[in-house]
N, C-alpha and C positions, 0 to 999 in steps of 0.2 A: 330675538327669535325669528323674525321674517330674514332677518340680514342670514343669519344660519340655513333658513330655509329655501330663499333662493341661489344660496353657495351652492347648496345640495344640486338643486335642478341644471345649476349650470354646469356642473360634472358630470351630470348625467346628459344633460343633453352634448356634453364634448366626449363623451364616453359612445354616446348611440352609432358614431359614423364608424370607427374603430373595429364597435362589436357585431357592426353588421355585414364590414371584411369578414369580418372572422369568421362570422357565421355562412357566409357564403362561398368563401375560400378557403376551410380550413372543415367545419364540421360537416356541411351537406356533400362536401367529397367522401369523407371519412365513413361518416353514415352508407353513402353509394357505394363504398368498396365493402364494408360491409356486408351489406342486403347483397350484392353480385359474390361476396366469397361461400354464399349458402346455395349457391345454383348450380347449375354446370354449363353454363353459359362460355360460347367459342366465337371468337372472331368469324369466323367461315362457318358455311355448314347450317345445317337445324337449329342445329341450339343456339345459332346466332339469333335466330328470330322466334323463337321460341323455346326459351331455356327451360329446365325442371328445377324444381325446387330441393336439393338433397340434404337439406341441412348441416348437421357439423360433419358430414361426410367428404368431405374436401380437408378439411383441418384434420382426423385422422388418417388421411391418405398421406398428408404432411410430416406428421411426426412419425411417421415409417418411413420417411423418403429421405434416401442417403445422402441426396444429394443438398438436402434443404440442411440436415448437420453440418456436412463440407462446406458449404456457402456459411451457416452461419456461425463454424470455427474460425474460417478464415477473414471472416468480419470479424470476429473480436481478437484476434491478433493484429488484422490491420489498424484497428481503432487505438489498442493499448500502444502498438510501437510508433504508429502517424501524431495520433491526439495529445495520448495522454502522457508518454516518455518523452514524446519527439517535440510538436509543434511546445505544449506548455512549456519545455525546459528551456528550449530556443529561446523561446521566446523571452522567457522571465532571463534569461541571460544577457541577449539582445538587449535589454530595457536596461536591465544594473551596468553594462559597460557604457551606457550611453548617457546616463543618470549622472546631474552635476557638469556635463560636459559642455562645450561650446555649442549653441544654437547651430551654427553652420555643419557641423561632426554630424551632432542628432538628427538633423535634419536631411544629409545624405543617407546616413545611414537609414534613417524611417524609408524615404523616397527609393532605395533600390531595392528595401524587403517590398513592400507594398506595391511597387512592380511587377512584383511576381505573383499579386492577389491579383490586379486589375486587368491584369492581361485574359482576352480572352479565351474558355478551355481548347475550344479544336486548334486555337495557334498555338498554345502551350504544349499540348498534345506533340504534334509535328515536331515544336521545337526539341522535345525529350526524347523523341525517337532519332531524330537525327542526330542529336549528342550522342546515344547508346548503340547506333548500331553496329553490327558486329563487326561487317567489313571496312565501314567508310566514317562511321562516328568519330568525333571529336576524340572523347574520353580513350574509345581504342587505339587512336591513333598516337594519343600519347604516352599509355601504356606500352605499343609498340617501339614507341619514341627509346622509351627507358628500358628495353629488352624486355618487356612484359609481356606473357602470354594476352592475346587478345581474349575478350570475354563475349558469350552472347546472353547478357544481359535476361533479355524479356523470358528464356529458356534455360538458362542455370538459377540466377535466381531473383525469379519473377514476384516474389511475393514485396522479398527487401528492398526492389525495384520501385515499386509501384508505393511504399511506405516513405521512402527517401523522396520521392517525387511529391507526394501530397505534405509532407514536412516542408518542403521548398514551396510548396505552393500555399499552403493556410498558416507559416506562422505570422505573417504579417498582426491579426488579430491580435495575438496574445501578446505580442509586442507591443501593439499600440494602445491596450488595456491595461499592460504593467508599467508600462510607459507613465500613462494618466495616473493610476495608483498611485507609485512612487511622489509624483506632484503633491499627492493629498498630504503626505507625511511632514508632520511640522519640522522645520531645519532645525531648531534646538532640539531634538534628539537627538540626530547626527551629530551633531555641536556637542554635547554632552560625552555620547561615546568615545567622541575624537580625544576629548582633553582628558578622561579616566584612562585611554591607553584601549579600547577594546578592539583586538583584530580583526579583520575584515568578516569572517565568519562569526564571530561572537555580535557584531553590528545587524548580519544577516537574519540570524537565528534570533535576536533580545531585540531588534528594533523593526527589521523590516517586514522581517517574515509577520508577525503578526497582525502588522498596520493593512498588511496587504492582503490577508487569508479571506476576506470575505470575496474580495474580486478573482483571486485563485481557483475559488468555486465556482465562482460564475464564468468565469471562462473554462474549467473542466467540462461544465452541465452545456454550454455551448458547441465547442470544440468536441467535446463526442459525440452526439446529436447529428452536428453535422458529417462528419467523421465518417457514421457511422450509416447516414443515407448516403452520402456521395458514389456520384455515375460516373465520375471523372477516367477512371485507372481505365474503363470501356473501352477510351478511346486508343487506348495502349496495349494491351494486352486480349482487347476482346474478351477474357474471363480466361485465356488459355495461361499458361499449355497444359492441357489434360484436367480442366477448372482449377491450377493452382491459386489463381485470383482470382474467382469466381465470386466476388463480393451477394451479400444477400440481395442488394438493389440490382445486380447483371443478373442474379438467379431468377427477380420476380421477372426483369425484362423477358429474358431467354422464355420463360415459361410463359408470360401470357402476351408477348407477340411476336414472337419466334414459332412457338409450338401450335401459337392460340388458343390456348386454354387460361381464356380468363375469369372465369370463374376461378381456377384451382390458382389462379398465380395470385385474383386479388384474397385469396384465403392467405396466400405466406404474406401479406402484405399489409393482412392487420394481425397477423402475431408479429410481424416485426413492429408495427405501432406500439404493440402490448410490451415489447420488447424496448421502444425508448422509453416509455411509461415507466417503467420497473428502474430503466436506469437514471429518468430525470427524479425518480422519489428516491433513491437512494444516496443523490445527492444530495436532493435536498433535505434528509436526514442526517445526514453529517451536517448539514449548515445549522438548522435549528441544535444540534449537537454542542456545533463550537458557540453556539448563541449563549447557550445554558453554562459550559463555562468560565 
């Protein structure tokens, strides 16, 4: 009973440094944006030093605002085509070609995706505008090479732009997640399949897919999440042209230090919180889902 009871305190006291991050960098922010989305509180000005109080009168100013729809359609297209089609498929792909193969293969192959995690955003930025641009880019110029009309990218079409770029930039993750997975899967599976004759898809679907579903989800509830906050596409597109890319995170920026209204900008800024909430519970009701059975 004492041996149980000091396990307890020792978990709790390796638990107290953890949750006292959290608390200080995750909820008294939260909270602050909060308590600031019920004011009308401005960078500049009066109400910089003296805000009012107007309660959820910023949040219905929100869901009338056209513009907070457009930012937050074009978030959830950016998410399903970046995250959820893009990066996870890559990625689980990435990992099955590479699965079983020679250490030195696997190991290039990890080391040039994960190049494209590590590298920092304003140089990766640079680097994708220079590939794309219209007159002198790389990409145009071998288009041009091949008789190809040239393209201007960031302005025909800036959304599939900026979805291809964040796919090049975050599947490393889910690669090195399916990656790990697939290790956990006992080889007599495999081994079994192999010697009844089952094709490569029947091995996918009867043997891996399922070994792998729980880490699938956790990397979905990740990879949107982040996905889904990223400021990265800013540095590309600015939110242009005409907010075709106006992601919901360039929306809050634009509105509360662009315009300085941060009160109304930290109002879209905890329905978008409310907004990953929604989405991290409805993952994780598929998981408890596949738990059951």
């Amino acid at each position: 009973m004492k041996r149980l009871l000091m396990r307890k305190r020792t978990v709790v006291f390796l638990l107290v440094p953890a949750l006292g991050l959290i608390f200080v960098f995750l909820i008294l922010p939260g909270a602050w944006v909060i308590k600031i989305g019920m004011t009308n509180e401005t960078l500049t000005g009066l109400k910089a030093r003296n805000p009012d109080f107007v309660g959820f009168e910023n949040y219905v100013m929100v869901l009338s605002d056209r513009f907070f729809y457009n930012a937050l359609r074009i978030t959830f297209l950016f998410v399903l085509g970046s995250a959820i089609i893009g990066q996870a498929s890559l990625g689980l792909v990435l990992a099955l070609l590479t699965y079983k193969k020679s250490k030195k293969l696997k190991s290039f192959v990890q080391s040039v995706v994960i190049l494209a995690w590590i590298i920092p955003e304003v140089v990766v930025a640079y680097i994708w505008i220079a590939f794309l641009d219209k007159d002198y880019g790389t990409l145009n110029s071998f288009l041009s090479f091949l008789g190809l009309r040239k393209l201007n990218w960031f302005y025909e079409h800036p959304l599939f732009t900026i979805i291809v770029f964040n796919i090049w930039r975050g599947t490393a993750y889910s690669m090195l997640l399916f990656s790990a997975a697939l290790e956990t899967i006992p080889p007599s599976y495999i081994e079994t399949a192999d010697v009844i004759g089952s094709s490569g898809w029947r091995k996918f679907k009867d043997v891996i897919l399922p070994n792998i579903r729980s880490y699938l989800l956790t990397d979905l509830i990740l990879i949107t999440l982040w996905t889904f906050n990223v400021f990265t596409p800013y540095l590309l597109t600015g939110g242009g042209p005409a907010f075709k890319t106006e992601l919901l995170s360039i929306y809050i920026y634009r509105t509360a230090f662009r315009y300085f209204k941060l009160g109304y900008g930290a109002s879209i800024a905890t329905i978008a919180l409310i907004v990953n909430l929604i989405l991290a519970m409805f993952y994780l009701s598929l998981s408890s889902r596949k738990e059951k059975i």
